[in-house]
CHARMM internal coordinates of N, CA and C (Angstrom, degrees):
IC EDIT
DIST 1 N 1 CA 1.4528
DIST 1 CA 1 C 1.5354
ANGL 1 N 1 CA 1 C 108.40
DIST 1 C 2 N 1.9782
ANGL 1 CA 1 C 2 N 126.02
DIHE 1 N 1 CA 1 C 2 N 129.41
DIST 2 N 2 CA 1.0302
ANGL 1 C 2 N 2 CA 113.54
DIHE 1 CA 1 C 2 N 2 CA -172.95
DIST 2 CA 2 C 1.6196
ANGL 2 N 2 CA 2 C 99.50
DIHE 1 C 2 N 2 CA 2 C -68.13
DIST 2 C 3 N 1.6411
ANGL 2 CA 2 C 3 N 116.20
DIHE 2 N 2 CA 2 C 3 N -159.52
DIST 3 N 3 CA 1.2428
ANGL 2 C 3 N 3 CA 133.88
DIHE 2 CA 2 C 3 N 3 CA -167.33
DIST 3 CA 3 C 1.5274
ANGL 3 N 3 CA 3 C 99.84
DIHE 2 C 3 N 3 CA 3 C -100.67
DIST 3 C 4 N 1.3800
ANGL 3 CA 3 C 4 N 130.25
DIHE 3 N 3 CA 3 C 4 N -11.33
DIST 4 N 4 CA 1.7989
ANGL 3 C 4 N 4 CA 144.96
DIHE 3 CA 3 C 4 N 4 CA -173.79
DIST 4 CA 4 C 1.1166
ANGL 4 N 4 CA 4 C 76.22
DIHE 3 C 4 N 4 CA 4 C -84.85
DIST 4 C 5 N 1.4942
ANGL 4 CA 4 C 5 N 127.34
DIHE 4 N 4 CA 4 C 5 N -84.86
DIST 5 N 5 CA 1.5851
ANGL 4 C 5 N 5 CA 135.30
DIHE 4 CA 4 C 5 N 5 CA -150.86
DIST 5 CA 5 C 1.7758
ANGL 5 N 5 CA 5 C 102.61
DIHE 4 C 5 N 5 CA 5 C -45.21
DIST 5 C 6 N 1.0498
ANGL 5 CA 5 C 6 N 105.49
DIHE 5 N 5 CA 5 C 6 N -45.91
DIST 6 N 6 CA 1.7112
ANGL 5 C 6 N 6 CA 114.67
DIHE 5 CA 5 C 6 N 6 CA -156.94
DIST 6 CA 6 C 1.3997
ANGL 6 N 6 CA 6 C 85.64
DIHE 5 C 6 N 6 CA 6 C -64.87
DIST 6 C 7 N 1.7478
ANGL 6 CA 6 C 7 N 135.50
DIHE 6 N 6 CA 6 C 7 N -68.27
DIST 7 N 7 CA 1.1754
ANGL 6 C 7 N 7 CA 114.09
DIHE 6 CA 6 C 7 N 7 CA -153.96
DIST 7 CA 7 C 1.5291
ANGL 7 N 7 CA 7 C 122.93
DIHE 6 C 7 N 7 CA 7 C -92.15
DIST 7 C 8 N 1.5726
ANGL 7 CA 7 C 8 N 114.30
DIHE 7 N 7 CA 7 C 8 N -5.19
DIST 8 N 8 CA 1.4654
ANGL 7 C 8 N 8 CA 121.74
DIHE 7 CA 7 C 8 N 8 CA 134.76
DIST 8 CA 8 C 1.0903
ANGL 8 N 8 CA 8 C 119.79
DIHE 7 C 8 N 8 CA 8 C -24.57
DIST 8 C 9 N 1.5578
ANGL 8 CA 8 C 9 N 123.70
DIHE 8 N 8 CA 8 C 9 N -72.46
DIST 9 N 9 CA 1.5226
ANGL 8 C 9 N 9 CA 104.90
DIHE 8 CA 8 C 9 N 9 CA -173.52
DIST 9 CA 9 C 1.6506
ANGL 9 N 9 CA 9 C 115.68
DIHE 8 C 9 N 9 CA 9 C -86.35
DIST 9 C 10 N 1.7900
ANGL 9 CA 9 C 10 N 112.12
DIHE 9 N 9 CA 9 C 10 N -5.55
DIST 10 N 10 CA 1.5185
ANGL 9 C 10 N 10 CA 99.29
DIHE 9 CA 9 C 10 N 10 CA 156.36
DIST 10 CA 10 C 0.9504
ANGL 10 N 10 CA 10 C 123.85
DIHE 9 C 10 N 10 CA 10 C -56.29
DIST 10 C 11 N 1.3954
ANGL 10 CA 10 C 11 N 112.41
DIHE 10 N 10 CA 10 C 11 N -46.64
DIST 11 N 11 CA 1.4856
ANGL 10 C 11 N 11 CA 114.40
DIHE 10 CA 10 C 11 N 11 CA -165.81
DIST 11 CA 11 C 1.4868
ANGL 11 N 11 CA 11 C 124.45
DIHE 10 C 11 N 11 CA 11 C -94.63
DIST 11 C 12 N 1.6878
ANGL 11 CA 11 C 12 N 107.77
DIHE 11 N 11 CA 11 C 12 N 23.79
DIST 12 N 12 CA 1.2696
ANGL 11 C 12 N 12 CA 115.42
DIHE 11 CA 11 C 12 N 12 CA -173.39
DIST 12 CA 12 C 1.4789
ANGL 12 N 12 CA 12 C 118.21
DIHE 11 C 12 N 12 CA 12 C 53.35
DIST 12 C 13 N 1.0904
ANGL 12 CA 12 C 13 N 141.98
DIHE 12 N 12 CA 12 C 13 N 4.92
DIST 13 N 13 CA 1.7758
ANGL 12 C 13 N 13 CA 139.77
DIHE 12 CA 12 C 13 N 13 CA 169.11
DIST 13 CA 13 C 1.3006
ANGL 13 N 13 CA 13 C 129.42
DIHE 12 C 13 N 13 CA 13 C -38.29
DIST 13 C 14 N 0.9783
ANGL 13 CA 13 C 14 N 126.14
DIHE 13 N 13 CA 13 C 14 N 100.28
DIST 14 N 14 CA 1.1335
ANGL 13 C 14 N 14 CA 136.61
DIHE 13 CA 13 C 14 N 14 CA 167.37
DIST 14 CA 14 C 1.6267
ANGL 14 N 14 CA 14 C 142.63
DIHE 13 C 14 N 14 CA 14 C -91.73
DIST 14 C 15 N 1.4506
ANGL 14 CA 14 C 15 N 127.52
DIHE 14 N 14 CA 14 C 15 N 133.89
DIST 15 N 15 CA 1.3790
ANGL 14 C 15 N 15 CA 111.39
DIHE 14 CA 14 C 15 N 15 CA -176.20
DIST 15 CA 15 C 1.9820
ANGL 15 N 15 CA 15 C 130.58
DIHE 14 C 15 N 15 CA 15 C -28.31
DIST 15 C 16 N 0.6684
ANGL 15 CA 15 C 16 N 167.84
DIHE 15 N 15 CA 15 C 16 N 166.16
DIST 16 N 16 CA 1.5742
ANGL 15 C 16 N 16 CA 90.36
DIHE 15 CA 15 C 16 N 16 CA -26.43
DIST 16 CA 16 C 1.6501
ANGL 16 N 16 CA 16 C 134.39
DIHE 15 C 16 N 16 CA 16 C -73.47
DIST 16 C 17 N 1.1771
ANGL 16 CA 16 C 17 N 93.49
DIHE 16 N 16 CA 16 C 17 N 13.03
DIST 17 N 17 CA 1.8298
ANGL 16 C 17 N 17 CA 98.22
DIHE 16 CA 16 C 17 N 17 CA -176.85
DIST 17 CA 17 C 1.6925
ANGL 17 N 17 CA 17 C 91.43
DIHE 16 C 17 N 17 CA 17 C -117.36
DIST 17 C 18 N 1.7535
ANGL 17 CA 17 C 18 N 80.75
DIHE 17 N 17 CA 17 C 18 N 160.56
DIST 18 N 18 CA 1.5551
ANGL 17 C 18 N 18 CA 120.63
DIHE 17 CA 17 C 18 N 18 CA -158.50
DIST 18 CA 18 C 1.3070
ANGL 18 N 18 CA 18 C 89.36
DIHE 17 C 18 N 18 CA 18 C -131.24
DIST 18 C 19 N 1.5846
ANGL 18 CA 18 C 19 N 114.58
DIHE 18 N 18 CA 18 C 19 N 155.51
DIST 19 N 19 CA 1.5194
ANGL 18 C 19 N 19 CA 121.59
DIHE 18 CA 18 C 19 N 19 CA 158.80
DIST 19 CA 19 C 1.7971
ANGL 19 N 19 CA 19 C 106.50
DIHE 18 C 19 N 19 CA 19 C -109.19
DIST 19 C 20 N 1.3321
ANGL 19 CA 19 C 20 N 109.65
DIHE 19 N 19 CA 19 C 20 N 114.63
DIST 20 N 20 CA 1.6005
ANGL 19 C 20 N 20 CA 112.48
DIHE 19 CA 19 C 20 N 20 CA -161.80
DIST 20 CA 20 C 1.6409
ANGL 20 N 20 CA 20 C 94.27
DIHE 19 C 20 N 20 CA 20 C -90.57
DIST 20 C 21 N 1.2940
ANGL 20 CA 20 C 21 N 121.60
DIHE 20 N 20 CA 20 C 21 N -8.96
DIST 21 N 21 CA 1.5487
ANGL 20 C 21 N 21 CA 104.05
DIHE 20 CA 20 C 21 N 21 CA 168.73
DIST 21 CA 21 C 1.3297
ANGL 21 N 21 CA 21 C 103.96
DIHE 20 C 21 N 21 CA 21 C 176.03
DIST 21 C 22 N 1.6993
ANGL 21 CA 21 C 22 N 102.64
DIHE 21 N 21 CA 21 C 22 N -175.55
DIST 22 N 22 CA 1.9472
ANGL 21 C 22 N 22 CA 99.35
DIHE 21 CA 21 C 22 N 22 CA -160.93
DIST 22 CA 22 C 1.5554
ANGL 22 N 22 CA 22 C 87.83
DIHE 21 C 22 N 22 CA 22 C -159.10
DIST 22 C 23 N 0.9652
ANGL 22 CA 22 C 23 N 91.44
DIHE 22 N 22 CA 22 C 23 N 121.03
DIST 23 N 23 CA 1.4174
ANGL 22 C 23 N 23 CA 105.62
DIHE 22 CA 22 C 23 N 23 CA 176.42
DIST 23 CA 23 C 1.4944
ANGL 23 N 23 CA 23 C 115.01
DIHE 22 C 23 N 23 CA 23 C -120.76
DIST 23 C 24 N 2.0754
ANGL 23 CA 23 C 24 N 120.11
DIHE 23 N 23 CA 23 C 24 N 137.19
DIST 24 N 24 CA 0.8248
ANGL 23 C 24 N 24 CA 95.54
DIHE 23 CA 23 C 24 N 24 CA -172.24
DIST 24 CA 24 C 1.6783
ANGL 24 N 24 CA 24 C 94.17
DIHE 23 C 24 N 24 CA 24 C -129.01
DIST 24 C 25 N 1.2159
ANGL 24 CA 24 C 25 N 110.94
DIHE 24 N 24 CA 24 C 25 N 135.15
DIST 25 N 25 CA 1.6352
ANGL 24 C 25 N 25 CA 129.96
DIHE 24 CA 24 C 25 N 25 CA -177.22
DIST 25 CA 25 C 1.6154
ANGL 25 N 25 CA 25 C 121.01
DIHE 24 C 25 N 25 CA 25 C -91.79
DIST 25 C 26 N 1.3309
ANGL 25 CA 25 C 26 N 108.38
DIHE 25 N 25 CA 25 C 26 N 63.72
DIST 26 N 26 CA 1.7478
ANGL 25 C 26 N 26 CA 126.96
DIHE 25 CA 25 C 26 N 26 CA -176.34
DIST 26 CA 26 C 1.5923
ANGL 26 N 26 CA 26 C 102.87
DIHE 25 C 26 N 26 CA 26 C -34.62
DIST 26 C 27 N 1.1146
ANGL 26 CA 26 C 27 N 128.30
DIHE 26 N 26 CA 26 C 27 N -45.31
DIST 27 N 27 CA 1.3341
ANGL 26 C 27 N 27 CA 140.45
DIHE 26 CA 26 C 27 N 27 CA -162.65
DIST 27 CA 27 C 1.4720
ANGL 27 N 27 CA 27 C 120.60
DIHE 26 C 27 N 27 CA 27 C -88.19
DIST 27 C 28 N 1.1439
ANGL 27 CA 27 C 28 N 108.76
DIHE 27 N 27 CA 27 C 28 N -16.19
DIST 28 N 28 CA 1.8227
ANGL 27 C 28 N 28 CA 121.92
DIHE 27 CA 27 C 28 N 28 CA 154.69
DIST 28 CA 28 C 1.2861
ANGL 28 N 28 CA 28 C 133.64
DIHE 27 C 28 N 28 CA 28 C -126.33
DIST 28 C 29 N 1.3948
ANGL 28 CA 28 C 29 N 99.19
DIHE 28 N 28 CA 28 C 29 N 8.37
DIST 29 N 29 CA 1.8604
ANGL 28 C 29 N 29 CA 136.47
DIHE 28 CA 28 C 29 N 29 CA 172.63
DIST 29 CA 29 C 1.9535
ANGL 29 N 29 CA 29 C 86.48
DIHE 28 C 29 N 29 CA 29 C 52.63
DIST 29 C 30 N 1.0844
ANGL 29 CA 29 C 30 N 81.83
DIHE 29 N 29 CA 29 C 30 N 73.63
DIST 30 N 30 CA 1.5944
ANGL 29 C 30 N 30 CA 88.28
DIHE 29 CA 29 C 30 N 30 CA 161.37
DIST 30 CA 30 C 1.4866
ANGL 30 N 30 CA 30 C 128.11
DIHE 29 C 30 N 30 CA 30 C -156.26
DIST 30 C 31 N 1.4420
ANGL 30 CA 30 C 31 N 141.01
DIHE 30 N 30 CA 30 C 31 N 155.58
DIST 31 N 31 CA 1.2035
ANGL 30 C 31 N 31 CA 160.34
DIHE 30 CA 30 C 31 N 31 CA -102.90
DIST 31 CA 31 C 1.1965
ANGL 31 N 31 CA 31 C 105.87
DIHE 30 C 31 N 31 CA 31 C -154.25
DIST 31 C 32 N 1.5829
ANGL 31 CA 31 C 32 N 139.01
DIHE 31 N 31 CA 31 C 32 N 88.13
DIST 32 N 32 CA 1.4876
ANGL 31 C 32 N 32 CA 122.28
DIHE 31 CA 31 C 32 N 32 CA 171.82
DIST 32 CA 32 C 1.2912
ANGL 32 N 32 CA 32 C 128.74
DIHE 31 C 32 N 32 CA 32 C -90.46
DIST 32 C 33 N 1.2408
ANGL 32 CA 32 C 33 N 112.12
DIHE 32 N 32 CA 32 C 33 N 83.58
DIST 33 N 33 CA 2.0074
ANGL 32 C 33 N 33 CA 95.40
DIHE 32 CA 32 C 33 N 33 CA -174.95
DIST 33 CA 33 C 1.7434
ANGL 33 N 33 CA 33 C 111.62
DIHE 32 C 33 N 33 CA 33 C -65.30
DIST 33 C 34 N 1.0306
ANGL 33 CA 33 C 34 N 128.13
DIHE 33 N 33 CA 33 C 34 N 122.49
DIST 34 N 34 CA 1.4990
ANGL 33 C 34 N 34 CA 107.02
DIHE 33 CA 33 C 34 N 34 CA 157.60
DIST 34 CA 34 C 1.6269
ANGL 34 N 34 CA 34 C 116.85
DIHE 33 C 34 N 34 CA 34 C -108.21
DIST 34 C 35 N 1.2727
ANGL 34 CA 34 C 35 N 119.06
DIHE 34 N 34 CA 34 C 35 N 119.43
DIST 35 N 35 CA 1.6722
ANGL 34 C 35 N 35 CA 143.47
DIHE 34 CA 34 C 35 N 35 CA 161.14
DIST 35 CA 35 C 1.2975
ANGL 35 N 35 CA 35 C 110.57
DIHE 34 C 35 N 35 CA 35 C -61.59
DIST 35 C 36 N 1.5031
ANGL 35 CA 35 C 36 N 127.44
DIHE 35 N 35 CA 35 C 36 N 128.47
DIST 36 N 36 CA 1.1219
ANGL 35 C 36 N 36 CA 142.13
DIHE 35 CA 35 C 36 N 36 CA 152.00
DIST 36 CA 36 C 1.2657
ANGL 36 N 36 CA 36 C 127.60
DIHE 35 C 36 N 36 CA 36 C -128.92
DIST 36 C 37 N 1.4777
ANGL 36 CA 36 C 37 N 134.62
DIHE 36 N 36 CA 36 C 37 N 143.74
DIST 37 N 37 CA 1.2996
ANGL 36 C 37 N 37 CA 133.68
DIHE 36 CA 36 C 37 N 37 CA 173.28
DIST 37 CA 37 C 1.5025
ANGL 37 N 37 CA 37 C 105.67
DIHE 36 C 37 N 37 CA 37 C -52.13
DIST 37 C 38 N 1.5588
ANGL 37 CA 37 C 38 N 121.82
DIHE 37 N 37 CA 37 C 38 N 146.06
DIST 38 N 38 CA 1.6940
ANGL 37 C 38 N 38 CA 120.46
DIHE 37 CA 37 C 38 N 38 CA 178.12
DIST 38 CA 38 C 1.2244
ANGL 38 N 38 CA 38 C 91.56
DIHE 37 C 38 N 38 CA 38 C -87.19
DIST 38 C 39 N 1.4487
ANGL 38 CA 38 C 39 N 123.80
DIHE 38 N 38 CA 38 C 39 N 141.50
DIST 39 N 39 CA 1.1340
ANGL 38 C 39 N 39 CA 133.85
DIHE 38 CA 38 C 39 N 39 CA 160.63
DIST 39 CA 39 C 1.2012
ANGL 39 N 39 CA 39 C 147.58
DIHE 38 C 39 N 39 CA 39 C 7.48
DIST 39 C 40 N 1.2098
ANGL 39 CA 39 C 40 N 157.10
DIHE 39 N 39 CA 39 C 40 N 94.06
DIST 40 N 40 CA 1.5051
ANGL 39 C 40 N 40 CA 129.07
DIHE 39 CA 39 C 40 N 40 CA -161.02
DIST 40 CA 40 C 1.8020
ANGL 40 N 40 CA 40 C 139.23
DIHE 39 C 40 N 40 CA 40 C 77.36
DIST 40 C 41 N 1.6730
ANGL 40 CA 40 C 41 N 84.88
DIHE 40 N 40 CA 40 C 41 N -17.65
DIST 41 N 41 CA 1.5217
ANGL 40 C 41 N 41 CA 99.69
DIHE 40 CA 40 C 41 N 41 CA -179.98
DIST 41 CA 41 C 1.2426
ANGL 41 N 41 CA 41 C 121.64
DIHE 40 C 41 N 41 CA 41 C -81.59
DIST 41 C 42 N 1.4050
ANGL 41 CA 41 C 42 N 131.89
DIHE 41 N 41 CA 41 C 42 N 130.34
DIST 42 N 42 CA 0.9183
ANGL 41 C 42 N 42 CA 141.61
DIHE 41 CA 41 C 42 N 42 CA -150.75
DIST 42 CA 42 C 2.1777
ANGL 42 N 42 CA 42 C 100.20
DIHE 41 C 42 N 42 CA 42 C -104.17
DIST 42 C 43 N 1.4168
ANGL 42 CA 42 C 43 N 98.20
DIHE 42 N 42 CA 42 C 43 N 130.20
DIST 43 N 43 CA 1.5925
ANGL 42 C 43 N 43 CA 105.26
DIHE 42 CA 42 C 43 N 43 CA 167.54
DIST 43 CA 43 C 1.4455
ANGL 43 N 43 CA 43 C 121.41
DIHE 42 C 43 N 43 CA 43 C -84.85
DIST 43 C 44 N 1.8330
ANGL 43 CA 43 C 44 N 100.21
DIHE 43 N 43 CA 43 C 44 N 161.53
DIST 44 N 44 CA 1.8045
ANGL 43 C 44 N 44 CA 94.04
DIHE 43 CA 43 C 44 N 44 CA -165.68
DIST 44 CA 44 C 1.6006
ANGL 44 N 44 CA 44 C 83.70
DIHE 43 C 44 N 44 CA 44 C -130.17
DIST 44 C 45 N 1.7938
ANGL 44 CA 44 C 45 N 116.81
DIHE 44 N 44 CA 44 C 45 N 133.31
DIST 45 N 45 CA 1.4609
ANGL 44 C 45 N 45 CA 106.32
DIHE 44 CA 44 C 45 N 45 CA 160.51
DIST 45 CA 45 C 1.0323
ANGL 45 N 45 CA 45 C 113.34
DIHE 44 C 45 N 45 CA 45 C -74.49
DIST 45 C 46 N 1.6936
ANGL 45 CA 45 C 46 N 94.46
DIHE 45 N 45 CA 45 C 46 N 151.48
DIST 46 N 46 CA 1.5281
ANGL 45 C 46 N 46 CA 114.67
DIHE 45 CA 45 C 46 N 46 CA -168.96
DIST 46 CA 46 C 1.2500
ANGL 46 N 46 CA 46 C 112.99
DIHE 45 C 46 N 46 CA 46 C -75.03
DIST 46 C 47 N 1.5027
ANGL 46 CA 46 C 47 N 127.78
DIHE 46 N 46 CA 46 C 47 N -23.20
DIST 47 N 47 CA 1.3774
ANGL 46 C 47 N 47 CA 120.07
DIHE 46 CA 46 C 47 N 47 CA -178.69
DIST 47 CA 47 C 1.3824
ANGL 47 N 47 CA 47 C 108.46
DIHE 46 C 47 N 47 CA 47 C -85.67
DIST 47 C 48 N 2.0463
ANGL 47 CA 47 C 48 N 122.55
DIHE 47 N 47 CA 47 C 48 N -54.37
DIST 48 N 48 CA 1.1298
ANGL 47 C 48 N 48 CA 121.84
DIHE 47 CA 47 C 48 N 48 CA -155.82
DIST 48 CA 48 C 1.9598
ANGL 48 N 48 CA 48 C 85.02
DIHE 47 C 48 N 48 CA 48 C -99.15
DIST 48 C 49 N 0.6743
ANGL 48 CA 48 C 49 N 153.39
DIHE 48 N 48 CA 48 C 49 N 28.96
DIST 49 N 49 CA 1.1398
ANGL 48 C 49 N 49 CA 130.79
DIHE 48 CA 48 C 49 N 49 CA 164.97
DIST 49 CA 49 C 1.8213
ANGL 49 N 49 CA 49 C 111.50
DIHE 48 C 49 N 49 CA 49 C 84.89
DIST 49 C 50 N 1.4233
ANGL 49 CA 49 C 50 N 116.11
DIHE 49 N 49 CA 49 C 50 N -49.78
DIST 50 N 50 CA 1.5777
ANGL 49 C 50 N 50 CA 120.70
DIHE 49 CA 49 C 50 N 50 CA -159.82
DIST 50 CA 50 C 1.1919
ANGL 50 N 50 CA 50 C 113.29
DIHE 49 C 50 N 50 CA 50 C -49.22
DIST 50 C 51 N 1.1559
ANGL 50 CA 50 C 51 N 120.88
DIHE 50 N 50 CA 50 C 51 N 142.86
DIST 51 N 51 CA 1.8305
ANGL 50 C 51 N 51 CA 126.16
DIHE 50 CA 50 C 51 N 51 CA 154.73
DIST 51 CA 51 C 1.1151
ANGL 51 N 51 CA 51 C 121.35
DIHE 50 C 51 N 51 CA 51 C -69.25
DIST 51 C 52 N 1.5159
ANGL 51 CA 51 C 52 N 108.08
DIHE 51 N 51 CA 51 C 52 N 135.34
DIST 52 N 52 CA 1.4648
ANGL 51 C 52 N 52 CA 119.66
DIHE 51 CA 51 C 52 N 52 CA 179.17
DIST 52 CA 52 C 1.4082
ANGL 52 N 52 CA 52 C 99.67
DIHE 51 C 52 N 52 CA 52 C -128.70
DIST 52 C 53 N 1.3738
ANGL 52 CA 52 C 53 N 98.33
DIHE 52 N 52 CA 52 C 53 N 154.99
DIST 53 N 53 CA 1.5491
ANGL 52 C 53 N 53 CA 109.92
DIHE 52 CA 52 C 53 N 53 CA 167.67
DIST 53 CA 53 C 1.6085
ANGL 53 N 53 CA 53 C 117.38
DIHE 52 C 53 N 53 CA 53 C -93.26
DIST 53 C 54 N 1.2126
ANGL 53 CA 53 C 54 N 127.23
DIHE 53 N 53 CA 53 C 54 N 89.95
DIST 54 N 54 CA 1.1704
ANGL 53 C 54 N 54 CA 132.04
DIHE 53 CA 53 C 54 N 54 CA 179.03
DIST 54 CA 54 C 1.7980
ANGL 54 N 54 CA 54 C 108.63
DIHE 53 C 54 N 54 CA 54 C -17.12
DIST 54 C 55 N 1.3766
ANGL 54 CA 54 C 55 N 123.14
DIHE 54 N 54 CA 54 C 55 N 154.75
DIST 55 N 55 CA 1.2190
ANGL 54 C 55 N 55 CA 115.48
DIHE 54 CA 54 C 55 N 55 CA 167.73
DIST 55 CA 55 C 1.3383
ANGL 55 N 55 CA 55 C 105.91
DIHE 54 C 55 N 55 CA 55 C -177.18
DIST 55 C 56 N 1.4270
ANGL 55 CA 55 C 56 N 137.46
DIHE 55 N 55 CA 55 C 56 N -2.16
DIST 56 N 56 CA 1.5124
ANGL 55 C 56 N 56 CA 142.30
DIHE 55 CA 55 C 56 N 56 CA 132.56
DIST 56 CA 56 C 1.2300
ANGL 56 N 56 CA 56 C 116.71
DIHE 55 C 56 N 56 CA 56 C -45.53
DIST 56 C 57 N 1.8758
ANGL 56 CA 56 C 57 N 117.30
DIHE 56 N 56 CA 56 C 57 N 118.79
DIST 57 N 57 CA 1.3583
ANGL 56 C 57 N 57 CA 138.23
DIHE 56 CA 56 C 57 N 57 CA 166.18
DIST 57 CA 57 C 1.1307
ANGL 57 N 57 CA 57 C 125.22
DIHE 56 C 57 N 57 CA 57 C -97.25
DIST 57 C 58 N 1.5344
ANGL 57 CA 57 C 58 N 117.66
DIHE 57 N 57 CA 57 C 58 N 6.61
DIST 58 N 58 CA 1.6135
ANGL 57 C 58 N 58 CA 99.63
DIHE 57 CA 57 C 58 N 58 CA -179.52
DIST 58 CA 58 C 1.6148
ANGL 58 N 58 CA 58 C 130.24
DIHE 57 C 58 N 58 CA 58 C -38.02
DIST 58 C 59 N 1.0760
ANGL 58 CA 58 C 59 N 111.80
DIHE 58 N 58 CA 58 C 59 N 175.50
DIST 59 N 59 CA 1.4314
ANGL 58 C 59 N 59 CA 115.88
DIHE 58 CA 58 C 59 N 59 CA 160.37
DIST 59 CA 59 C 1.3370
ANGL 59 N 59 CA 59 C 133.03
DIHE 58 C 59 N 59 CA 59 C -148.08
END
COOR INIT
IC SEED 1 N 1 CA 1 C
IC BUILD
């Protein structure tokens, strides 16, 4: 099982997000998951229901 798959189902993730990688930092005993929307997939607000097209990059 890669290291995406493994903390996907740790971390419960579900479409529309993906975990695009995992990094692990021996030297500050730390764990990087990074989450991204999959491609093309479109978001739904949680209150009214509507689809949005994601388009915030923070990080």
């Amino acid at each position: 099982m890669r290291d995406t798959d493994l903390y996907t189902r740790i971390l419960g993730i579900e479409a529309p997000w993906q975990v695009s990688a995992v990094k692990v930092e021996m030297t500050k005993k730390e764990i990087v998951v990074q989450v991204e929307r999959k491609p093309g997939e479109k978001l739904c607000c949680r209150t009214c229901g509507k689809e949005l097209s994601g388009y915030d990059t923070r990080r």
